[in-house]
N, C-alpha and C positions, 0 to 999 in steps of 0.2 A: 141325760147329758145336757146342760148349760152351754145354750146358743149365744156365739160371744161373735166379736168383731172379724174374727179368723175362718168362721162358717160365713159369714155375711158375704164374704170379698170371695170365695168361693162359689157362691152363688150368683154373685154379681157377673166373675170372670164368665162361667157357664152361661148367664144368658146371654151374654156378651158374643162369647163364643160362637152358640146356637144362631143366635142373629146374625152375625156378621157372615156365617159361611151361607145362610140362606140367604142375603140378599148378593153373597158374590154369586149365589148357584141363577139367581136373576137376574144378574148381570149378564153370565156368559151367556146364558139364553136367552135373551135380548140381541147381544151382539150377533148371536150366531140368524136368528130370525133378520137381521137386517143385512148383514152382508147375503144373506138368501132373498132377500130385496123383498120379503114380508113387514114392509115397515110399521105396520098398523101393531102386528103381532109384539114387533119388538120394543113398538111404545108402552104397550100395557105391561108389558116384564121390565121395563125402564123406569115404570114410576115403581112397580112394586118397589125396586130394589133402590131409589131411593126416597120412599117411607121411610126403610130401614133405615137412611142413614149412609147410602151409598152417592158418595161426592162425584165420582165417575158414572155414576147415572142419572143427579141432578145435571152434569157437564152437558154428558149427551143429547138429553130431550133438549137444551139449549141452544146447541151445537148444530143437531141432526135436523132439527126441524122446525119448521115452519110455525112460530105459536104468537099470540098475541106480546107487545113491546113489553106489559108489565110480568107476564107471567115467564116470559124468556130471559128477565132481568134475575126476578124473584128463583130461577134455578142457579142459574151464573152467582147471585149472592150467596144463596146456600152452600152451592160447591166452597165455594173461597171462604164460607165460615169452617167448613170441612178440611181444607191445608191446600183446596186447588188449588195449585199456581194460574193455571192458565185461564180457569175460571174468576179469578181474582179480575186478572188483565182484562178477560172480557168485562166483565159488571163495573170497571174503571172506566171504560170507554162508553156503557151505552151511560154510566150515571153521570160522566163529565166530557170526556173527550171526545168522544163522538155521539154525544146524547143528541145535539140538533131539537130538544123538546123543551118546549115550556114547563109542561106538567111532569114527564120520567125522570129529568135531569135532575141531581139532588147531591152537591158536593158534599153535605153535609153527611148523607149517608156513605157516600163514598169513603169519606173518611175514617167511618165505625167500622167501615166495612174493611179498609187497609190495617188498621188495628186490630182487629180480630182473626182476621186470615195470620199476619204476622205471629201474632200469638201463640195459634194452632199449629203451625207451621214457619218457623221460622228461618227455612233454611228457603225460602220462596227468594225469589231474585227477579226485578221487575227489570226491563229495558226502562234506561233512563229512568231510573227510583228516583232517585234524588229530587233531578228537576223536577219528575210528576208530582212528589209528594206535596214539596214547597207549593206550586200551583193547587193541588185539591187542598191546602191550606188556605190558600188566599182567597178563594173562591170561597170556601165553608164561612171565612171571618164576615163575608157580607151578610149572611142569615138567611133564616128563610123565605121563598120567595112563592106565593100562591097564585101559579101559573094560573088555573081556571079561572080566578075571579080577576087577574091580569086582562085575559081574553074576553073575557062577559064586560069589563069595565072597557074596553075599546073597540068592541065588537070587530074583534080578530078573525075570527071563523066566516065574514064577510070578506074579507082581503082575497082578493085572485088566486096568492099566493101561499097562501094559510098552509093547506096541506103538502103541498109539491113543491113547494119553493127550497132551493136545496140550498142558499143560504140567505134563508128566509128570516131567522133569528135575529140574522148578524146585520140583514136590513133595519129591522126594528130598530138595533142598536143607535144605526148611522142614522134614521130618522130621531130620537131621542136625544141621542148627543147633538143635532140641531135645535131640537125644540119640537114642532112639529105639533100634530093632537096628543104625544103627550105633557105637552106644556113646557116651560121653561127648563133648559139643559140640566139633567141629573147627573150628577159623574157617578153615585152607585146605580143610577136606574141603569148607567150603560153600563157601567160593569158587572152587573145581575144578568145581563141579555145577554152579552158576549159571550158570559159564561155557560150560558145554557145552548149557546148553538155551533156546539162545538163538532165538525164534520173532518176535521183533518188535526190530529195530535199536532204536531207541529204549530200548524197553523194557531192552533188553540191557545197554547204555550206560548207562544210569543205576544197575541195578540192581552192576554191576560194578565202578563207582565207585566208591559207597559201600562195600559189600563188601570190595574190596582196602583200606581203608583198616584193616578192621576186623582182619584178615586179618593186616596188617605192625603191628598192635600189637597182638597177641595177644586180642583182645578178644569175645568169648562175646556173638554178638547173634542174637535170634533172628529166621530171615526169611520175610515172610509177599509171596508173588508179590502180592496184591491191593495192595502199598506201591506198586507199581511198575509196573504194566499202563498204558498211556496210549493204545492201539487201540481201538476198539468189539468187536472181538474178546474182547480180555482184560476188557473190563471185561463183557462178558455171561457169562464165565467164572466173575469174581468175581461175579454176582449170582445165578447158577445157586448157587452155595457157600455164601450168606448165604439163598437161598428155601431152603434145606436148614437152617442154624439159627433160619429165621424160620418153618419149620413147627415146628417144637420148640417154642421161644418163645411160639408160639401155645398150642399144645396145652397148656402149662404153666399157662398163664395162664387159658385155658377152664378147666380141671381145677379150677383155684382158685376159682372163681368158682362154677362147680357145688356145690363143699362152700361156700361164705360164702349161696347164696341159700335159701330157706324152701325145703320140701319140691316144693312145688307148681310150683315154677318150674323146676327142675331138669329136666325131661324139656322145657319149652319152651327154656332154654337151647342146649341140645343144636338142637333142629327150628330156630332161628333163625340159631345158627351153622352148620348146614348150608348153608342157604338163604343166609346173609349171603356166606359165599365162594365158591359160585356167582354170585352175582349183582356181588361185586367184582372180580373175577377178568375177568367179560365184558365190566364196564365198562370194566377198563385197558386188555384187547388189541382191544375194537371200537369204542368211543366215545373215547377219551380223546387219540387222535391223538401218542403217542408216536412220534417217527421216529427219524433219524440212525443212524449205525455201532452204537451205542448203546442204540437202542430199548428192545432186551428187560432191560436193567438200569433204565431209566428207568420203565418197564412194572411190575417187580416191586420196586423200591422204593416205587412208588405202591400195589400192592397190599401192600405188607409197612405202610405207615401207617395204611391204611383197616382194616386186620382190626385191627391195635395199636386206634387208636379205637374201634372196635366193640367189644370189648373195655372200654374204658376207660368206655366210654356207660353200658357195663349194669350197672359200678363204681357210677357216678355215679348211676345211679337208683335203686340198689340202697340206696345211703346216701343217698335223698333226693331228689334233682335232681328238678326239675321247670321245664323248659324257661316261656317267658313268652313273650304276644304270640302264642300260637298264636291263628289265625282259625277260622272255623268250615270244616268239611272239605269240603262245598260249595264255598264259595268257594275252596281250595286245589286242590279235583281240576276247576274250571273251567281256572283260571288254569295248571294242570297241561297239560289237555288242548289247551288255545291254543298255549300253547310246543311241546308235544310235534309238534304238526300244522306248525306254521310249519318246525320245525326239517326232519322229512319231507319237504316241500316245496322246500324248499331242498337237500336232499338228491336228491332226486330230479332235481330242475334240474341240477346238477354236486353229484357227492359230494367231500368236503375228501380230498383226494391230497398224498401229498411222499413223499419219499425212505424208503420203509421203512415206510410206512404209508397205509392207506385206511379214510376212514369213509361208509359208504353208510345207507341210510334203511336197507334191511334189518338191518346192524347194529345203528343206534339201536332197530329193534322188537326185535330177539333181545336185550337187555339189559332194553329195558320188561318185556317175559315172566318176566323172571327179578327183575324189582326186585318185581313184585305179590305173588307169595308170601313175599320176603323182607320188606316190610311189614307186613303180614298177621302175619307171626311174629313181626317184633319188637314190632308192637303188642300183640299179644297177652300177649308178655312183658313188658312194658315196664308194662301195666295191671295184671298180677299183681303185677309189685315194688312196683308205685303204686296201692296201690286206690282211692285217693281221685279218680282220672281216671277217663276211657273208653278203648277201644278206638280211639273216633272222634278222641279226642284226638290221642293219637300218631300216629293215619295219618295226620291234617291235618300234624301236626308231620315226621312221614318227607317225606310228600310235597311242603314247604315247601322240603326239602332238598334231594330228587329235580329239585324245578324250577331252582333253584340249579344244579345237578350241567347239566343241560342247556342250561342258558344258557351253561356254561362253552363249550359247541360253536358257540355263537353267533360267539364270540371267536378262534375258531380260522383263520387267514385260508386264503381262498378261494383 
């Protein structure tokens, strides 16, 4: 009998067959070893079964576990050359959108890698396709970029933040687009950077946007990550970055104000700003009910206005000011001690809870502790600047404030 094209495809189909049910019979025992929380077991019948060929067992070992960046890549690729979808989406993110690596990141494969899943599988459907494709396009048009010898030529792996900097890239970036040790502004050197330190899809996408445009018209701009963050992640990043020139800002401002006041106040200045940012500082992270992704930039923007004001008070008194309407301080540390007791009570009954934040009655006293000596100092200096007052004055006057400040908690919903 003459072996023709019709025995071939029979033979084909058969091994085809044979293989495919052998590496689904690895599959399930794989799956079944690791929900029995034998994970070891389950690794070794996971790669069996995709040797063969098995796209939901290259997923897996990707997925499941713990493996080095390139070889967790190199499963996530394979699956999506196989019609993964979701493996697709992964190997999109560690090669572009959230690769965060000089060396893994690779838009260019990302790219082969979207055309070939598509291919295999065409019925795959990405979040946001459109926009990401255009992006791993514009990123791929730059070329390739040879992270290690990037690193060896500016001896990276010495930087603080080399390893742990979690947007470490995107520093490099904003150092380049000034200049910096890599020499005069590149608009592709920053555009090559950007693209590789990619930690937040969003943020990626936008930031890459703009950049390529700046990039294809030769145009020198300089980029700052805080334009671009839209996580609570990034934006507690950016606010970590700004309490760092908002302690500067401070201390500049203190300094000044030490030389503009009389002799005598000078060492009270100092004792009140001690006291003033301890006691702002406990009011934003325990009273003040900051929450969301967010928090802690919401948190220290409030304490980055209150120290600015505090500051600006003892300007204002210094040249003069003299608050109006104060009552007598009797009736202020009443009226004090009603709210303060209500508010505790009401705490104690259920303390205000949400997403990222708790205020309980022991909070509200760990902030009163710290608001009495800070009173106490500002009054004190606040009478020096003003002699024509009392001490009694201003604490009626702080403490009018303080009840304000607690009423705010009032309004906080339950």
């Amino acid at each position: 009998m003459k072996f023709n094209f019709y025995h071939l495809s029979i033979l084909i189909i058969s091994f085809l067959t044979v293989f495919g049910q052998e590496y689904k019979d690895y599959l399930s025992k794989a799956d079944s070893y690791f929900e029995a929380g034998d994970k070891e077991k389950a690794k070794v019948y996971y790669l069996k079964a995709a040797n063969l060929g098995s796209a939901d067992a290259h997923f897996a070992l990707a997925y499941k576990y713990v493996l080095p960046k390139e070889e967790s890549i190199w499963h996530y690729s394979e699956a999506a050359k196989l019609g993964h979808g979701k493996a697709l989406e992964k190997a999109l993110d560690e090669l572009l959108f959230r690769a965060n690596s000089l060396t893994s990141a690779s838009p260019q494969e990302a790219l082969e890698l979207h055309e070939i899943a598509k291919k295999r599988n065409p019925s795959i459907e990405l979040f946001d396709e459109e926009v990401k494709l255009d992006v791993i396009k514009k990123c791929a048009e730059a070329g390739p970029f040879d992270g290690e010898k990037f690193i060896q030529r500016y001896d990276l792996q010495n930087d603080s933040e080399f390893s742990k900097g979690f947007y470490y890239i995107w520093e490099l970036a904003e150092e380049a687009s000034k200049g910096g040790r890599f020499g005069e502004p590149d608009p592709k050197l920053v555009f090559q950077l950007i693209s590789r330190g990619g930690v937040v899809p969003a943020e990626l996408i936008h930031a890459v946007t703009e950049f390529y445009d700046y990039w294809q018209n030769g145009i020198v701009k300089e980029f700052n990550i805080c334009c671009h963050v839209t996580s609570g992640l990034g934006q507690n990043y950016c606010s970590r970055r700004a309490e760092i020139i908002s302690i500067e800002k401070y201390r500049i401002g203190l300094e000044s104000i030490i030389s503009a006041v009389n002799e005598e106040s000078k060492t009270l200045v100092e004792a009140a700003s001690l006291a003033a940012v301890a006691f702002i500082e406990a009011k934003a992270w325990n009273e003040e009910g900051h929450g969301g992704t967010g928090y802690a930039h919401w948190a220290r923007d409030s304490i980055d206005a209150q120290k600015t004001n505090f500051l600006s008070t003892i300007n204002k008194i210094n040249d003069g000011y003299i608050p109006q309407n104060v009552q007598e301080l009797a009736i202020s540390d009443k009226e004090l001690n009603e709210t303060y007791n209500l508010i505790i009570e009401k705490l104690k009954s259920k303390p205000l809870e949400g997403f990222n934040f708790r205020v309980t009655h022991e909070d509200v006293r760990k902030v009163l502790r710290l608001w009495i000596p800070y009173r106490d100092r500002c009054a004190a200096l606040f009478f020096c600047l003003s002699p024509s007052t009392t001490e009694d004055f201003w604490k009626s006057w702080l403490t009018q404030i303080r009840i304000g400040g607690l009423k705010e908690i009032l309004k906080l919903e339950y």
